[in-house]
N, C-alpha and C positions, 0 to 999 in steps of 0.2 A: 504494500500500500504506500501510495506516495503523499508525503504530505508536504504543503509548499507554494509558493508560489511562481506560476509560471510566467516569465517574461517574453514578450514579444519579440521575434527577431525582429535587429537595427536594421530598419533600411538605407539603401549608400546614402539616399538623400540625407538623411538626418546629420548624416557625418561629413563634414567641413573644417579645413582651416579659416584664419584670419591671417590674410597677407599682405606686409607693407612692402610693395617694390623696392624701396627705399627707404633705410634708416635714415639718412640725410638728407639733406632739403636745402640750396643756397639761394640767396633771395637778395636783388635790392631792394634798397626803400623804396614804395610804391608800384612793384610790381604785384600780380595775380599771382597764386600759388596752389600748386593741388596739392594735400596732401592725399599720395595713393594706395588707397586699398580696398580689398574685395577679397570674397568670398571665395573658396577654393576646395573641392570641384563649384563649379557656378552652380551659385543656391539662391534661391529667392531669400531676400532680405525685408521682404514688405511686411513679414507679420513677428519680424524680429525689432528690439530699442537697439537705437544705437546713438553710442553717446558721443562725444566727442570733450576730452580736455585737456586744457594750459595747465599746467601744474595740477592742483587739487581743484583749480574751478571748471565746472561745467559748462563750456561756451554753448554745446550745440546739444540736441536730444530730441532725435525723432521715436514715437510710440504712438502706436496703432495709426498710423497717417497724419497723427499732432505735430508740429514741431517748436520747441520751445527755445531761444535765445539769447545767452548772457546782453546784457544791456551793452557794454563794451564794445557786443561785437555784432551789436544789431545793423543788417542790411551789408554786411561784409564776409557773411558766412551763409553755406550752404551746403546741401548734398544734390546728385543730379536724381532728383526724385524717381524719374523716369527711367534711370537705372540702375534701379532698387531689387529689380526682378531678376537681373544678372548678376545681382550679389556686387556690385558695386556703390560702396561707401566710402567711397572718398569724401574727403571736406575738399571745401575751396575758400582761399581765406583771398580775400578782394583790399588791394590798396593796404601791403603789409608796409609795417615800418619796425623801427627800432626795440617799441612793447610787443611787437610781437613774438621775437625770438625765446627759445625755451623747447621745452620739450612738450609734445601734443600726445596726447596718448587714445586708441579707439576702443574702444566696446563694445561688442555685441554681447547681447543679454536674448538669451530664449529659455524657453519653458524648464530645460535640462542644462543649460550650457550658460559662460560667462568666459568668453575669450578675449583678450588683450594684447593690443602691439601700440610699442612707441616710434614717434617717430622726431627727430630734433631738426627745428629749425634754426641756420644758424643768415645773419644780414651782415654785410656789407657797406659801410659806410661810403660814405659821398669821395670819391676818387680813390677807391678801393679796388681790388679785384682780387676774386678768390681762385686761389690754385691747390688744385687736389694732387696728392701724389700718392702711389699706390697702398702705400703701408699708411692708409687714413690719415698722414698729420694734415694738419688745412693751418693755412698759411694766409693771411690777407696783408696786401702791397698798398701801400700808398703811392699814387702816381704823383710825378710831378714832373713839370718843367723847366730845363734847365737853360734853357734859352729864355725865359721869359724874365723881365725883370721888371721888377715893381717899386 
């Protein structure tokens, strides 16, 4: 006699990562910025929360087709709603500058699951340029003119 409870098999759907293309992120002031990630195998994201935050604060959070928005960052953030269904959650952060850099971190929250990836953005100041080199150190240049004089 068997006593117990039996579980459902997991179907693949249910099983997903959370992928950020990229842990790094380099930005001037006042450019558009995606931060990239989605769902992997592609999963509908529409009847999952997803959060989006700068440190401990909560800028972004869509649930059940709501979306709610830190004050800070109202009319400069978003998700491409429309593709939500392909499991992509990316944010867009519009017209970054200087308060923005830091580390962003996403969430998805479902019924069984609470998965998490960071991703850091890092700016560039005003006659700056950033150079990457293989073993991650990032390096930013002041340019300047040596013919010019003032």
């Amino acid at each position: 006699l068997f006593v117990g409870r039996i579980h459902p098999p997991v179907k693949s759907t249910d099983m997903f990562i959370l992928v950020c293309r990229y842990n790094r992120v380099f930005a001037y002031p006042g450019d558009d910025v995606t931060l990239t990630s989605h769902l992997s195998p592609e999963t509908s994201a529409v009847t999952m929360e997803i959060r989006w935050f700068r440190g401990i604060e909560c800028i972004y959070q869509y649930k059940k087709g709501q979306v709610t928005v830190a004050k800070a960052y109202a009319g400069r953030v978003s998700l491409l709603t429309q593709e939500l269904e392909i499991g992509n959650v990316s944010l867009i952060l519009r017209e970054v500058g200087p308060g923005d850099t830091g580390i962003y971190v996403c969430q998805i929250i479902t019924r069984d699951n609470k998965l998490e990836k960071s991703i850091h953005l890092y700016m560039a100041g005003e006659g700056e340029i950033i150079v990457l080199f293989p073993s991650f150190f990032l390096f930013s240049l002041k340019m300047g003119c040596l013919s010019c004089s003032e």
